[in-house]
N, C-alpha and C positions, 0 to 999 in steps of 0.2 A: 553198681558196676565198678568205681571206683576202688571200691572196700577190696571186692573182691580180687582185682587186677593189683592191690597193692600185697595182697598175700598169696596167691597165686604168680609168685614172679620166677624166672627161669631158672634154671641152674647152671651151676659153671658146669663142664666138659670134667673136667675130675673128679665132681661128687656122684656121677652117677654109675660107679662101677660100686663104690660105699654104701649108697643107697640099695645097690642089687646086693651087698653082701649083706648090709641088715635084714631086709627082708629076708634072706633063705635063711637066716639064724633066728629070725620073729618064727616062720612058718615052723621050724624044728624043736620050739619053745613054747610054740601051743600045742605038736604033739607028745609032746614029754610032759605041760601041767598050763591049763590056762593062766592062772595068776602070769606065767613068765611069759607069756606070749603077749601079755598087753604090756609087761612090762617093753617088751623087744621094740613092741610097737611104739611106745612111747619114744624109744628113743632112735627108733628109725624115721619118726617124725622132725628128730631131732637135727640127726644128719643131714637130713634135708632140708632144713631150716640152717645150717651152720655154709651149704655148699650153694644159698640164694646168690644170684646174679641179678641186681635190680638195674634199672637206666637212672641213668644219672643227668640233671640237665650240669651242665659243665658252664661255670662264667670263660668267655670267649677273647674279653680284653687283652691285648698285649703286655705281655709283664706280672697278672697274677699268678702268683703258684697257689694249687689248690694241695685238700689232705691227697695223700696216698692210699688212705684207709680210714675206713670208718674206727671209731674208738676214742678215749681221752689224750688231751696233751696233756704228756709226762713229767716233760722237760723242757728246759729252752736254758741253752749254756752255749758257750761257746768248747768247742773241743776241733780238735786234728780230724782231718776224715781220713775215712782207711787209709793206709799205705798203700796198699795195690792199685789206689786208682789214679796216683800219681799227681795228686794235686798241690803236693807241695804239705811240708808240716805244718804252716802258721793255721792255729783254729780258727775255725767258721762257727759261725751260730748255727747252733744243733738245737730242730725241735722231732721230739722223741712222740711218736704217739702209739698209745700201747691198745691190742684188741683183744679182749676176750674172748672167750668162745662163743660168746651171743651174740658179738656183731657179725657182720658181711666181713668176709675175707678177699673177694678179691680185690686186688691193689689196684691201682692207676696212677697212670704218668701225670708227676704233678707238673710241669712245664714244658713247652714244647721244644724241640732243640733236635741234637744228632746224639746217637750213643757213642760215646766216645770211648766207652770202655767198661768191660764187664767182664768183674770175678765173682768166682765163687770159691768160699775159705769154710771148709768143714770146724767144728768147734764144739765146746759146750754147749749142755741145754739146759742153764741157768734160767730161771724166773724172767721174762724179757720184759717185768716191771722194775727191774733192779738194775741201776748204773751201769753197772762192770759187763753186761748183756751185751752194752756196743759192741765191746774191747774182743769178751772172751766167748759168744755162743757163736753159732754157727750164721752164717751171713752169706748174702749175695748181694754184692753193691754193683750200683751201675751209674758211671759217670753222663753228665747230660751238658753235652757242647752248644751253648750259645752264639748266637750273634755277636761279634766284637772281641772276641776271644775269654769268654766269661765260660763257668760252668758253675752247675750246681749238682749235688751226690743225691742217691736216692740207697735207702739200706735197708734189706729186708731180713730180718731177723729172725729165728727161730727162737721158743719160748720152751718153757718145762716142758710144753705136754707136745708140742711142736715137732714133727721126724720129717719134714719134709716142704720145700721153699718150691714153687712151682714159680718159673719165671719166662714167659715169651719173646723176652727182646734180645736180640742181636748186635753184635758192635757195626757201625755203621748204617743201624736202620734210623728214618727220620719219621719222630716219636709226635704226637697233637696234647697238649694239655686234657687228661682228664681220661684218654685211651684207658681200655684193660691192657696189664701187662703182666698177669700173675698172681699167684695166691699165695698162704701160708697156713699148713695145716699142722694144729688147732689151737689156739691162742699162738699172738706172737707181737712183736712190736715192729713200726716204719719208721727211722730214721731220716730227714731231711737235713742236707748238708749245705746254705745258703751260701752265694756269693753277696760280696760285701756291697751295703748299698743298698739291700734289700731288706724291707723294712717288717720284722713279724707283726701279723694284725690278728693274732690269738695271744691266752695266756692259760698257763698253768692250771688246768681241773675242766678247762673248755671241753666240750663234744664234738667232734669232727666228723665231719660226713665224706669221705671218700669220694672224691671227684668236683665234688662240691663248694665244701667252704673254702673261702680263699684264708689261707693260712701266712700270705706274704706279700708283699710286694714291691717286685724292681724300681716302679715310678712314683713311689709313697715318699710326699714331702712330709710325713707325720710323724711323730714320734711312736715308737711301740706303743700297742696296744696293755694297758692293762685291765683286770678284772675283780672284781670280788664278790665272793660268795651273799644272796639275798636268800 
């Protein structure tokens, strides 16, 4: 039952107009020539494997930030976060985690806090495995106001094959670590913009699990995490 419930898992609310499209071009593909019809179907299986909504159990402690998405960490540098969301120019440590098309897309709030502010900036659709992705593709950042007057950024990225950022939160809403708050369709990368003091507890080539792994943390007396390949 287990098996089964882990591969029979929901879907978000936006893959299932995708799903009805694949199919009417699966059924119009098997009467035009079967070979194409299983092909369709293959990759209407596909669709619906790319738009899964799994539950996620969420660490609940005060002060971790988890991933925003499932996929690899990219990066971990320090850089500016957006301009629009008015945090000030001096860089924050930026970790970068980028999803392919096999993972789970939808995002989640990696900290709890208030949305302080949320743009959205049309752009490029540069590679969102490539550096300059921050700077110049297309993006929807949303600020997350802390306790104490702390924030932390959250940036969702659109990727090459990427044409659209699905995102549910509003400025002023008060957001739970680990919440849905949006997808990105189809490969794309999540940005995380730390306040200082917060200590990353991943490294470079890690796997991250959206909602899940705790990627950070505010009350960590420990030095960064690092890793190496076995």
């Amino acid at each position: 039952m287990d098996t089964i419930r882990s591969v029979l898992v929901p879907l978000h609310r936006e893959g299932w107009r995708f799903v009805a499209i694949f199919l009417v071009v699966t059924l119009v593909l098997f009467w035009l020539w079967a070979p194409l019809g299983w092909l369709g179907l293959v990759l209407t299986a596909w669709c619906a494997y790319f738009f899964r909504d799994p539950p996620r159990t969420v660490p609940v402690r005060e002060g971790l930030v988890v991933s925003p998405g499932d996929g690899v960490v990219q990066l971990i540098e320090r850089a500016p976060p957006p301009p629009e969301l008015d945090m000030g120019p001096d860089p924050r440590l930026r970790i970068s985690i980028f999803l392919n098309v096999f993972n789970v897309h939808v995002n989640r709030v990696p900290l709890s806090g208030t949305i302080g502010k949320l743009v959205y900036r049309p752009g490029r659709f540069f590679d969102a495995s490539l550096d300059k992705a921050s700077e110049e593709n297309e993006r929807q950042s949303a600020r997350i106001d802390l306790d104490g007057g702390r924030s932390i950024a959250l940036v969702q990225i659109a990727g090459l094959v990427a044409r659209r950022i699905v995102c549910d939160l509003h400025e002023g809403q008060v957001v739970r670590t680990g919440e849905r708050m949006g997808l990105i369709r189809f490969g794309s990368r999540c940005d995380v913009y730390l306040d200082d003091g917060m200590v990353p507890l991943v490294d470079v080539g890690m796997t991250a699990i959206g909602g899940e792994t705790v990627i950070a943390d505010a009350a960590a007396t420990e030095l960064p995490r690092r890793g190496e390949v076995r």
